[in-house]
C-alpha positions as CSV (number, residue, x, y, z in Angstrom):
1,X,-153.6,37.8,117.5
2,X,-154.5,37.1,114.1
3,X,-156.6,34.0,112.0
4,X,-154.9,32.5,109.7
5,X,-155.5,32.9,106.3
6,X,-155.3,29.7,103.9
7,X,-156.7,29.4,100.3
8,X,-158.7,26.8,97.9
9,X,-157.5,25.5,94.8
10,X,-159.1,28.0,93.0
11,X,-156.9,30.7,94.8
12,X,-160.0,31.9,97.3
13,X,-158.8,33.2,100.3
14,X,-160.4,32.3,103.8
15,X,-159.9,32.7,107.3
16,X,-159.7,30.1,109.4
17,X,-162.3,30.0,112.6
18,X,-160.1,28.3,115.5
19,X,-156.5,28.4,114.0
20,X,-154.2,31.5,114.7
21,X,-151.9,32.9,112.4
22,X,-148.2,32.5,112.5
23,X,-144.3,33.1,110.7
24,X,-141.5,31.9,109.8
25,X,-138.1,32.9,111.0
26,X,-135.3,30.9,109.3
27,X,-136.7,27.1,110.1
28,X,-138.6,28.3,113.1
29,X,-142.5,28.6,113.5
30,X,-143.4,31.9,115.7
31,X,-146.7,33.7,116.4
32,X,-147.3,36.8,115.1
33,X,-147.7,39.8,117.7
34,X,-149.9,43.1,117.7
35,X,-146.9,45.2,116.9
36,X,-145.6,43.1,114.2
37,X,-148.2,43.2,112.0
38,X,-149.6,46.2,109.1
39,X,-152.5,46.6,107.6
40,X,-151.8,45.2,103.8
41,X,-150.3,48.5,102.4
42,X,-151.5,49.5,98.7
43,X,-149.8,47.9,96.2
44,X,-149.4,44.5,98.3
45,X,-150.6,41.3,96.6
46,X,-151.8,38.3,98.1
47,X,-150.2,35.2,96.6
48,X,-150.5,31.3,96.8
49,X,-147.5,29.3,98.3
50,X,-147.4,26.3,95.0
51,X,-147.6,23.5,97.3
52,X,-147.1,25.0,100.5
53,X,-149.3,23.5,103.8
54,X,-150.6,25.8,105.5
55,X,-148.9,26.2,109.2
56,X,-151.5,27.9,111.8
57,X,-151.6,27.8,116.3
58,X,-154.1,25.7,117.8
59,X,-156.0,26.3,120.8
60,X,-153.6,24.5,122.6
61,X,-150.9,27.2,121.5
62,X,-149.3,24.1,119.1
63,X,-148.1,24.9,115.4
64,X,-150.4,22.7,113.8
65,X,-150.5,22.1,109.9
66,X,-154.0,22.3,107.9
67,X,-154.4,20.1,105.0
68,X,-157.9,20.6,104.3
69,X,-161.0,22.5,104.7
70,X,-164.4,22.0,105.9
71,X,-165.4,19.9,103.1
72,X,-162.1,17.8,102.6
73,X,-160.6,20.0,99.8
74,X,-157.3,20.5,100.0
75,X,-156.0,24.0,100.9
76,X,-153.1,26.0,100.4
77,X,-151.0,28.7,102.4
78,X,-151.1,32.2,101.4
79,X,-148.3,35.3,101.5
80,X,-148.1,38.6,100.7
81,X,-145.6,40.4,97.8
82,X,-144.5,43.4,99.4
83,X,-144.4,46.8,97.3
84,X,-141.2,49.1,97.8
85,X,-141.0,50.5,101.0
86,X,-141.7,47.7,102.9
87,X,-139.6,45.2,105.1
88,X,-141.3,42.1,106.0
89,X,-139.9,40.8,109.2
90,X,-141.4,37.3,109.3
91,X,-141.7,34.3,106.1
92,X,-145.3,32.8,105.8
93,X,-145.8,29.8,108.0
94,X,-146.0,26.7,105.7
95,X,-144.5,23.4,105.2
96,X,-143.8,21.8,101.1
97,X,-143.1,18.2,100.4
98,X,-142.0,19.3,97.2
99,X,-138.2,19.3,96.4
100,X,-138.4,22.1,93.1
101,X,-137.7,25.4,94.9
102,X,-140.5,28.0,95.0
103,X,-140.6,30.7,92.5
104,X,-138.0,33.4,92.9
105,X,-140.4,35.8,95.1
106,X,-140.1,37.4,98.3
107,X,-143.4,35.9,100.5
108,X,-144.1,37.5,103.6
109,X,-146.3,36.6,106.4
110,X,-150.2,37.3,106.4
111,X,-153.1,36.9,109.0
112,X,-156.8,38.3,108.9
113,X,-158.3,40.5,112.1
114,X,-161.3,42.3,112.4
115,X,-162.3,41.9,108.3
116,X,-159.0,43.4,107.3
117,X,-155.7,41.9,106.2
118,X,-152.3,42.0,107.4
119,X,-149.1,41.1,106.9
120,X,-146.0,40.9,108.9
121,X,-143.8,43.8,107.1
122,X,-143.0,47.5,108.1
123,X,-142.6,50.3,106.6
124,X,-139.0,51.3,106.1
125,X,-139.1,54.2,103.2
126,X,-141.1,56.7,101.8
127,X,-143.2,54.7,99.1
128,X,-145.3,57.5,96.7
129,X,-142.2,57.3,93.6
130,X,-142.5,53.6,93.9
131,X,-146.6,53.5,93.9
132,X,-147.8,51.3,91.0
133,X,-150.4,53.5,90.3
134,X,-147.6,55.2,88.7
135,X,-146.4,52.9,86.8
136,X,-147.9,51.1,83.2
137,X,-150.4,54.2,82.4
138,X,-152.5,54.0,79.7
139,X,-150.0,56.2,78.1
140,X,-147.0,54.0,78.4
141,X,-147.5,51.8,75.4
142,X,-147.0,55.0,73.1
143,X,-144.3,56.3,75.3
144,X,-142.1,53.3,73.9
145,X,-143.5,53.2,71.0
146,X,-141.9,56.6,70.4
147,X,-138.9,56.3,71.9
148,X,-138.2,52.9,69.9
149,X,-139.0,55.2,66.5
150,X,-136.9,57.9,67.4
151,X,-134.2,55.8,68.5
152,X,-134.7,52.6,66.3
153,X,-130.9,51.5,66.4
154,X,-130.4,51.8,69.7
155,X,-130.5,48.1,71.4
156,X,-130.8,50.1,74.9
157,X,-134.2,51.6,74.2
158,X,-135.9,48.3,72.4
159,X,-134.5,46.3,75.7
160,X,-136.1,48.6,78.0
161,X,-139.0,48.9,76.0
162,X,-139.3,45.2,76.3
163,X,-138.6,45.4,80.0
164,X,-140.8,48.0,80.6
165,X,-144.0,46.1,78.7
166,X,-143.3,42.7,79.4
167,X,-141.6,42.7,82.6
168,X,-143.0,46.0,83.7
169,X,-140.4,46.9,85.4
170,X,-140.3,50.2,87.1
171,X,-136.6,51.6,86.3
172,X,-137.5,51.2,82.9
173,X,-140.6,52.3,82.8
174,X,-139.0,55.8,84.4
175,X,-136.6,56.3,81.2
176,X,-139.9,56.2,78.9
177,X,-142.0,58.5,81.7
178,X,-138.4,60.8,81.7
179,X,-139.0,60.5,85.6
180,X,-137.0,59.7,88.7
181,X,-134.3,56.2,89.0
182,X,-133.9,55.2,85.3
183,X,-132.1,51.9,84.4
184,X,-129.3,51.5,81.7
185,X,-128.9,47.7,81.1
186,X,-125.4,47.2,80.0
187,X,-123.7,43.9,80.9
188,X,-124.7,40.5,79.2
189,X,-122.0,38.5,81.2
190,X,-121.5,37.9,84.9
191,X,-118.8,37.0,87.4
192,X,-120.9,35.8,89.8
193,X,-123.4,32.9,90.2
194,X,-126.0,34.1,92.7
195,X,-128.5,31.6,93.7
196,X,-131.2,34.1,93.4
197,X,-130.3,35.1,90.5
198,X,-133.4,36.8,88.4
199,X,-131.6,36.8,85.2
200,X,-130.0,33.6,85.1
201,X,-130.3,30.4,86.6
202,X,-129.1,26.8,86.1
203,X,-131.6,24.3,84.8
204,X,-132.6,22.4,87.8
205,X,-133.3,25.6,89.6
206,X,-136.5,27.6,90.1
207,X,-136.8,29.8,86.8
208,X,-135.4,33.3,86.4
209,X,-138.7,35.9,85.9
210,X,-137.1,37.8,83.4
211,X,-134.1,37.2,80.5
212,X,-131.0,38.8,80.3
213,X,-129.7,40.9,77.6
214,X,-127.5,39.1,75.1
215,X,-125.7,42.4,73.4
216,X,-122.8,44.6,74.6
217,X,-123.9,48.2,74.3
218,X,-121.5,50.8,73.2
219,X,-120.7,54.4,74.9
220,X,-122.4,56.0,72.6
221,X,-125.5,54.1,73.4
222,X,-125.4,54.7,76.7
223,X,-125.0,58.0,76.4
224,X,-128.1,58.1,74.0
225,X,-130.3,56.9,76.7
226,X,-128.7,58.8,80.0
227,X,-127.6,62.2,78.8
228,X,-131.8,63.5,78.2
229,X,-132.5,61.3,81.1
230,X,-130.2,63.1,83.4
231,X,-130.8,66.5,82.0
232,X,-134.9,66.3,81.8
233,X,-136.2,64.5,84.7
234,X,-137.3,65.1,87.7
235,X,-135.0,63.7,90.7
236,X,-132.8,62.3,87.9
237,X,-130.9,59.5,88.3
238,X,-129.7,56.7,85.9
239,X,-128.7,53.3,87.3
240,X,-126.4,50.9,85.6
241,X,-126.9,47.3,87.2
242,X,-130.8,46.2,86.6
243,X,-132.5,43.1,86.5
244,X,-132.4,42.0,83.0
245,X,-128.2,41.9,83.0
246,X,-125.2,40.8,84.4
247,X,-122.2,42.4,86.6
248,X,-122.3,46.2,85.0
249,X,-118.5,46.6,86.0
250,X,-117.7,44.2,83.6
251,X,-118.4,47.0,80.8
252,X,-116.0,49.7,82.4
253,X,-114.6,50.6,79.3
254,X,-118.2,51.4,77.8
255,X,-119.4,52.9,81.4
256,X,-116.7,54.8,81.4
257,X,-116.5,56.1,78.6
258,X,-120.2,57.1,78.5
259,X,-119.9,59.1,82.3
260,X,-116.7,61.2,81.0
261,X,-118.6,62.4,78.0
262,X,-121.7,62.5,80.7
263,X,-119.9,65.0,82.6
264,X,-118.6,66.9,80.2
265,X,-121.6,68.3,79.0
266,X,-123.8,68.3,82.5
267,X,-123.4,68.2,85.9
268,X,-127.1,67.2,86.6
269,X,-128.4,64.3,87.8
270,X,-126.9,61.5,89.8
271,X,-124.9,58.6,87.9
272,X,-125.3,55.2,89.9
273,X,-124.2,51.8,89.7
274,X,-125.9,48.5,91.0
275,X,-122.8,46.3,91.3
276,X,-121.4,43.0,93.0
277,X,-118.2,45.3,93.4
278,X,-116.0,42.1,92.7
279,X,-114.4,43.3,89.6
280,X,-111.9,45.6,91.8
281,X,-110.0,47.2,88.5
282,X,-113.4,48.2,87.0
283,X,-114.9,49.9,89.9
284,X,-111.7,51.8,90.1
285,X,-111.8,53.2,86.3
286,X,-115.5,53.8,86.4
287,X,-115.0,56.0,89.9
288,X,-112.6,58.0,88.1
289,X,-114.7,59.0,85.5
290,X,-117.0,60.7,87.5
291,X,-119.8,58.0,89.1
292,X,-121.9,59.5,92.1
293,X,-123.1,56.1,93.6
294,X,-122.3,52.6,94.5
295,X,-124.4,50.4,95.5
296,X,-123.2,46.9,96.6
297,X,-125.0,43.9,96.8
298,X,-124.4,41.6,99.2
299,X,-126.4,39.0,101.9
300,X,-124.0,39.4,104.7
301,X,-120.9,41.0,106.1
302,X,-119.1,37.7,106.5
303,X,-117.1,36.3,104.1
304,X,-118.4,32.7,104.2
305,X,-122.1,33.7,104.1
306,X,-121.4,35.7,101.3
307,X,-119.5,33.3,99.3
308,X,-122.1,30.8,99.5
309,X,-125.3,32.6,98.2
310,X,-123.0,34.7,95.2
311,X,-120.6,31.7,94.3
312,X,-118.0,34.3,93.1
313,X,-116.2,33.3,89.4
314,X,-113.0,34.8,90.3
315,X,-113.1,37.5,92.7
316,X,-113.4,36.9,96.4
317,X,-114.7,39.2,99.2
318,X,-111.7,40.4,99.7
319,X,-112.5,42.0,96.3
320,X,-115.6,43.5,97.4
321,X,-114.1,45.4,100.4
322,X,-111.0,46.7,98.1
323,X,-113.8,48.4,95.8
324,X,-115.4,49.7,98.4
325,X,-112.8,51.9,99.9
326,X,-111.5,53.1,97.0
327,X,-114.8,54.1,95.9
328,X,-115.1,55.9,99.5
329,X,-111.8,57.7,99.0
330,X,-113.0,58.9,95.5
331,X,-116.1,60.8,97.1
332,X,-118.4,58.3,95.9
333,X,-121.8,57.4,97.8
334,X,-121.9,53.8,98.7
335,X,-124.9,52.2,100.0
336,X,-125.5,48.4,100.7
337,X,-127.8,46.6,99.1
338,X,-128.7,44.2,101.8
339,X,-130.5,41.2,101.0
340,X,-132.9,40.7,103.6
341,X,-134.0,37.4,104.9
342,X,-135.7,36.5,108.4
343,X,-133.7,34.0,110.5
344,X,-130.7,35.1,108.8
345,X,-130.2,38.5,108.8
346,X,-130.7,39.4,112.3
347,X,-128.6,36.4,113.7
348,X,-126.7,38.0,116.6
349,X,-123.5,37.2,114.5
350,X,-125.3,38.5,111.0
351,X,-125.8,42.1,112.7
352,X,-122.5,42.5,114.4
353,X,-120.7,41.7,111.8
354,X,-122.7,44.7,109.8
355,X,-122.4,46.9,112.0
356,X,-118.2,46.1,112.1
357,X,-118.5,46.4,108.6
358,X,-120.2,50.1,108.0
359,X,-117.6,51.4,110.5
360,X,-115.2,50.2,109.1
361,X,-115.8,51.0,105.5
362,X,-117.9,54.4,106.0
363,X,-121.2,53.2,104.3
364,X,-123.2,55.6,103.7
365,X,-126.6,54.2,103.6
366,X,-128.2,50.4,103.8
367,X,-130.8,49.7,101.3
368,X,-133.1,46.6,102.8
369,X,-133.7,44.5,100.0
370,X,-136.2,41.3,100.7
371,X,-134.4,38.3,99.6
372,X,-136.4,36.7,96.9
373,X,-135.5,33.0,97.2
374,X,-136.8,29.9,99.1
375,X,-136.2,29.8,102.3
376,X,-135.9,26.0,102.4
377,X,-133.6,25.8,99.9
378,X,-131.1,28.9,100.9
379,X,-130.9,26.7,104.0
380,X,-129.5,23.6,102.0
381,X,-126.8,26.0,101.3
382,X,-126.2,28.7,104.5
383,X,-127.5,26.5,107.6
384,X,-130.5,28.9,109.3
385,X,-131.7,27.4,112.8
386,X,-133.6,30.4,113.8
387,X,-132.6,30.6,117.2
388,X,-131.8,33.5,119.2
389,X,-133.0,35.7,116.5
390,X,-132.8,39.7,117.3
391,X,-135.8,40.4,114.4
392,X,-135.3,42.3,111.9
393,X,-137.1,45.3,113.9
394,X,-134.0,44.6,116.3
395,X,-131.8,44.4,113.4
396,X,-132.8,48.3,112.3
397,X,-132.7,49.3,115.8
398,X,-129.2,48.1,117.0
399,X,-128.0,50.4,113.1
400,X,-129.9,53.1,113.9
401,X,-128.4,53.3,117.7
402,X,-124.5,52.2,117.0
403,X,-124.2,54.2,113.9
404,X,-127.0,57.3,113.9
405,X,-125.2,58.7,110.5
406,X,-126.6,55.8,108.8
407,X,-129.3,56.2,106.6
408,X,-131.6,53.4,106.3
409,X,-134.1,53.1,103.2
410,X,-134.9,50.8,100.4
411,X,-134.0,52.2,97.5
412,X,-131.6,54.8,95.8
413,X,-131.8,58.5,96.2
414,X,-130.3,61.3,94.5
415,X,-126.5,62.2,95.7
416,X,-126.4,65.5,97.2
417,X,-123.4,67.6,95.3
């Protein structure tokens, strides 16, 4: 068993002397066992909850709620930021009177045993490419700086150099480093409305971390940025779909044309897409200029579920699944990006409907993505009672044992030609 850990107001972190430690699991409080529990892996961070009561296990076994400490001072529950590589399979254990949504982050669990740290998560890739201590060297700064000169007029480079800085975003960071997964921002419109979105969000909701781009880019950008990309680095891949834009599809005539001139000068490299997979007519002409890899967002395999957290413009599931197969039958790798929440993905119903799905449509991998959103307010939205849960342990056990061809990972890897 582990204590919990709570915070002052000046973000110092304690543990608590009688309290145990405990999760979250859609609107469910659970202790947190042995086995389901790490060491906090390198590259973790330890974060305050804003607002968020601290939810710990009395002696009596009870999930009790702490307010304040010793002294009266009021205290705050803590969670850990996971690095890539990691699936956290239970949410902190806190309660918020606060109606504004939490900040677009993934919490997970914590609890302190024996003077170290850990947090409900597991490991679920292999995590040295995504290491920060990779990432925003002392060199960086002069990598853009560069790059920017050389390429002045190109609105790709000064975006990523912006992401890379200010955001320091790791896909970005990679095209400056010539390394690795390399994004190509390309889209500035969307034709989705996804409540998590981290680019865009309405007013009232929790703010997006990071702005979108507001230009089209041409072919000839694109093909600026990917060509050296693709033909110089290591493990090359270049990703159209990142952070900082919209629905990538949306530019099919500019992808398109950028990965037929691509592969008429190299085969190298693998050419991916991060993509809602909505826009069925864009998918199609973007497969048939020569894309290796698709990988489709989505938070479940049921139509409803799905509907509510993306809030399609004017495509519908049905959509999704057409681009899928066609992309199959073209010979391209598609993986699902699977927006991972505990208490919703591994509802009995949640995982059979996956596993239905992948058979059906040949997926070739499942990318688990922790769900960045509050967990309160995705449940004004998809209804979450926690019950009967399978874990998300269970969850990756059940994939592994009804389909063994699956790969399971957390991030893109090069397409084997």
């Amino acid at each position: 068993m582990f204590q919990l850990l709570y915070a002052d107001q000046k973000g110092r972190m304690y543990e608590h002397p009688d309290l145990l430690a405990g999760g979250r699991t859609g609107n469910i409080f659970t202790e947190i066992l042995e086995g389901e529990a790490i060491p906090l892996p390198e590259g973790a961070s330890l974060v305050l909850i804003p607002e968020g009561i601290p939810v710990g296990i009395n002696r009596k076994g009870k999930f009790t709620s702490l307010y304040t400490d010793g002294r009266g001072k009021p205290v705050f529950a803590v969670g850990a930021l996971l690095p890539q590589g990691y699936t956290r399979t239970y949410i902190p254990s806190y309660r918020r009177d606060d109606k504004k949504p939490l900040p677009l982050l993934g919490y997970a669990a914590v609890g302190w045993k024996d003077g170290v740290v850990y947090t409900a998560a597991m490991q679920t890739d292999d995590t040295d490419k995504w290491n920060p201590l990779h990432f925003s060297t002392q060199e960086l700064g002069q990598l853009v700086e560069d790059a920017v000169s050389a390429h002045g007029s190109n609105r790709i480079i000064q975006q990523l150099g912006r992401c890379a800085l200010e955001y320091s975003c790791f896909t970005a960071q990679n095209i400056f480093y010539r390394r690795w997964e390399g994004g190509i921002p390309v889209s500035p419109s969307c034709n989705a409305r996804c409540l998590g979105c981290i680019s865009l969000q309405p007013a009232e909701c929790c703010p997006s971390p990071q702005g979108r781009i507001g230009f089209q880019p041409s072919g000839e950008e694109i093909l600026e940025v990917a060509l050296p990309h693709l033909t110089e680095a290591a493990d090359a891949i270049i990703s159209f779909g990142q952070g900082c834009e919209g629905e990538p599809s949306l530019s099919a005539p500019e992808i398109s044309a950028a990965v037929e001139k691509i592969r008429r000068q190299t085969q190298a490299g693998t050419i991916n897409m991060n993509t809602n997979a909505g826009y069925t007519e864009g998918i199609k002409i973007i497969c048939q200029a020569g894309i290796d890899s698709l990988r489709v967002s989505t938070i479940s395999a049921r139509e409803q579920v799905y509907a509510a957290y993306y809030a399609p413009r004017d495509y519908c599931w049905g959509d999704v699944t057409s681009s899928i197969r066609h992309a199959r039958r073209q010979g391209v790798y598609v993986s699902l990006n699977l927006l991972t929440l505990p208490g919703l993905t591994d509802q009995p119903e949640e995982v059979e409907a996956l596993v239905e799905f992948v058979r059906e449509h040949d997926i070739n991998m499942i990318q688990l993505r922790n769900l960045n959103i509050d967990p309160d307010y995705l449940a004004t939205v998809i209804p979450m009672d926690g019950k009967d849960m399978l874990g998300i342990a269970g969850l990756i056990d059940i994939l592994k044992t009804e389909i063994p061809q699956l790969e399971i990972g957390n991030y893109s890897k090069p397409v084997v030609k």
